[in-house]
C-alpha positions in Angstrom: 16.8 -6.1 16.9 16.1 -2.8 15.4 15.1 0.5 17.9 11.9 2.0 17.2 10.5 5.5 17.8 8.0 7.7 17.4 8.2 9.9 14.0 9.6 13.8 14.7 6.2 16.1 14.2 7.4 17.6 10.5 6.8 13.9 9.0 3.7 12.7 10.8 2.1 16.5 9.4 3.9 15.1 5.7 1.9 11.9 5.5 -1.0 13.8 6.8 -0.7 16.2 3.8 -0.3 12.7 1.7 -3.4 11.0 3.2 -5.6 14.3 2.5 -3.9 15.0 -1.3 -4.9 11.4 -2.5 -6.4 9.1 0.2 -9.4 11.2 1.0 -12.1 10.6 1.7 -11.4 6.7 1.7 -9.0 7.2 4.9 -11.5 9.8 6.6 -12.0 6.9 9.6 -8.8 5.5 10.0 -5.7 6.8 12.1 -2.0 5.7 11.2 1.2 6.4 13.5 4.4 7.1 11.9 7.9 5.5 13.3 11.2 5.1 12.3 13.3 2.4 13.1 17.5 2.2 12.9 17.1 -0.4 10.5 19.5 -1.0 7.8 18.7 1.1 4.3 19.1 -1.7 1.8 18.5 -5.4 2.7 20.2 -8.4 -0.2 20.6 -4.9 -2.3 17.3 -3.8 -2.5 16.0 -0.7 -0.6 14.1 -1.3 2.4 10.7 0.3 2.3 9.5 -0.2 5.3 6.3 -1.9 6.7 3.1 -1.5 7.4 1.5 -3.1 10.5 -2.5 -3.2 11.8 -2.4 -2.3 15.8 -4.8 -5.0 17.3 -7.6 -3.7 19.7 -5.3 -5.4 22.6 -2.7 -3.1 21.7 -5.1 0.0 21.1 -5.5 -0.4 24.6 -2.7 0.9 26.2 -2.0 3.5 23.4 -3.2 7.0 24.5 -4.4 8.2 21.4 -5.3 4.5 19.4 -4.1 4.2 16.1 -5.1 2.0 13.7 -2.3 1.4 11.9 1.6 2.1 12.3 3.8 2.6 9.4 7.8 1.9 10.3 10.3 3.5 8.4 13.8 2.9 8.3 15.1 6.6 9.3 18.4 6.1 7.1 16.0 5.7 4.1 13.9 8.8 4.7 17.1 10.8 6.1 20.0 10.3 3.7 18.7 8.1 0.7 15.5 9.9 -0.4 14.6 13.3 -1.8 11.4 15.0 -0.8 9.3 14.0 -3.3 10.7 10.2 -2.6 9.7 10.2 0.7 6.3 11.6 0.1 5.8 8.7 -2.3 7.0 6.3 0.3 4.7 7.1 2.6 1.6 7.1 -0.2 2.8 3.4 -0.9 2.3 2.3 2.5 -1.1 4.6 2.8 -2.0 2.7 -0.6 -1.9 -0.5 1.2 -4.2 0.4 3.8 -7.7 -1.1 2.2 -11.0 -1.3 3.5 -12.6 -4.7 3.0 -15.3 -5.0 1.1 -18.3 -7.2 0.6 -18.7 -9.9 -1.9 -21.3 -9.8 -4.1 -23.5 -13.1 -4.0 -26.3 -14.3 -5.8 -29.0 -16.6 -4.3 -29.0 -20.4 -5.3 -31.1 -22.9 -4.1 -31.8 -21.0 -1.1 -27.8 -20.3 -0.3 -25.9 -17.3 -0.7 -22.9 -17.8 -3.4 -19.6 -15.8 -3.9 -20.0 -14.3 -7.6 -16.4 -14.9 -9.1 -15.1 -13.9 -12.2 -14.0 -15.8 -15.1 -10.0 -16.4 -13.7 -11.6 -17.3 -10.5 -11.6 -13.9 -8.0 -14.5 -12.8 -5.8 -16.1 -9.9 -7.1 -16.3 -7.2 -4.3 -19.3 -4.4 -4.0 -18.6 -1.2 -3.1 -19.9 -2.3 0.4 -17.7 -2.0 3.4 -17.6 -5.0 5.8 -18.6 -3.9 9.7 -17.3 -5.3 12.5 -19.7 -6.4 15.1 -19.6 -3.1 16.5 -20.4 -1.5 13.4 -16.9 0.0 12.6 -15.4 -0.2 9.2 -13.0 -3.2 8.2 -9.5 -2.8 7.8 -6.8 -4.8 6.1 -2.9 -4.0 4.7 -2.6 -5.2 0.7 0.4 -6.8 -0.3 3.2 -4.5 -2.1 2.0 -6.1 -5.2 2.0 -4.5 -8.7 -1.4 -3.4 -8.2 -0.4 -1.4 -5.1 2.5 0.2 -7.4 0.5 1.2 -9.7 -1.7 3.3 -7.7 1.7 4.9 -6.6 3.3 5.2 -9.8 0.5 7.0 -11.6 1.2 9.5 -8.5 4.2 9.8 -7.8 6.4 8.5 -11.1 9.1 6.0 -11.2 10.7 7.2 -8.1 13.2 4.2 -7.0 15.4 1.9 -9.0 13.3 -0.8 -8.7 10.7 0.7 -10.6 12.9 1.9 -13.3 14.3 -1.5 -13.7 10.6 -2.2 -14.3 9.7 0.0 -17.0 13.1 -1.3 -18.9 12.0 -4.8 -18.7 8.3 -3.6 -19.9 10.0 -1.8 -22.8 12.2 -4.3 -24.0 9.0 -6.8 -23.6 7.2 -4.4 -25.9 10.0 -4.2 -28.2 10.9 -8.3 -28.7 6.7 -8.3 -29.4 6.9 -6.0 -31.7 10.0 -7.4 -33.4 8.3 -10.9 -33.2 5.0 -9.7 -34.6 6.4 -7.6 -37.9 8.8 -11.0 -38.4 5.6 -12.9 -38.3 4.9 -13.4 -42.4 1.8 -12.1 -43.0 
């Protein structure tokens, strides 16, 4: 099992300069900790990124300043494998994640709410925040999904392999289209 500690002051101010350069004011009510773990850099080849973990109001409980959230960083990664710019985009991925929850929208019918869903199936959302019975905001972690990367990527570029590897296999897509299309006879 991997050692875990809390993050040296110089990063935790770093993803606080992240959270207020692109996550404001959406993150204005939500506290993350930073840790790093000893955990190994790559895992099956691929560079470990981390996770991202919601602190349950059991554990809040014995923290002295309650956090919300914990991002866990593997400290080879941020020490020896990224540049600064790197690391300040794997921090905004993990900040990405963290997502209010919103409100369906429904429509009344025959005297019963109904989820609205679009035409592949998907709730729409409002731009509603869901309260908890005390009234606080609603938290969840997203799934590192392409969506997720996106948002990243229009910040911060393709900063790791994986994401380059990407790109290539969106340009040759594009290209084998375009080949297909102008072979097409008209």
């Amino acid at each position: 099992m991997s050692a875990t500690w809390k993050a040296p002051a110089e990063m935790i101010e770093r993803m606080e300069s992240v959270i207020e350069k692109y996550h404001m004011p959406r993150m204005t009510n939500v506290s993350v900790a930073l840790a790093l773990t000893d955990a190994k850099p790559f895992s099956k080849n691929r560079l470990n990124l981390g996770t991202v973990k919601k602190f349950t109001d059991f554990h809040k409980i014995w923290q002295k300043e309650p956090a919300d959230f914990c991002i866990t960083l593997p400290m080879v990664v941020w020490q020896d494998v990224l540049q600064d710019q790197q690391q300040e985009a794997l921090l905004d991925i993990h900040l990405t994640r963290i997502e209010p929850v919103y409100e369906p929208e429904v429509a009344i019918e025959n005297g019963k709410k109904k989820v609205i869903k679009d035409e592949f199936g998907r709730v729409k959302f409002t731009d509603t925040i869901k309260e908890d019975k005390d009234g606080n905001p609603k938290w969840q972690i997203l799934p590192l999904d392409l969506l997720v990367t996106a948002r990243n990527v229009r910040r911060f570029g393709l900063w790791f392999d994986d994401l380059i590897e990407l790109k290539d296999a969106v340009d040759s897509a594009e290209e084998l289209k375009d080949a297909v299309d102008s072979a097409e006879p008209a």
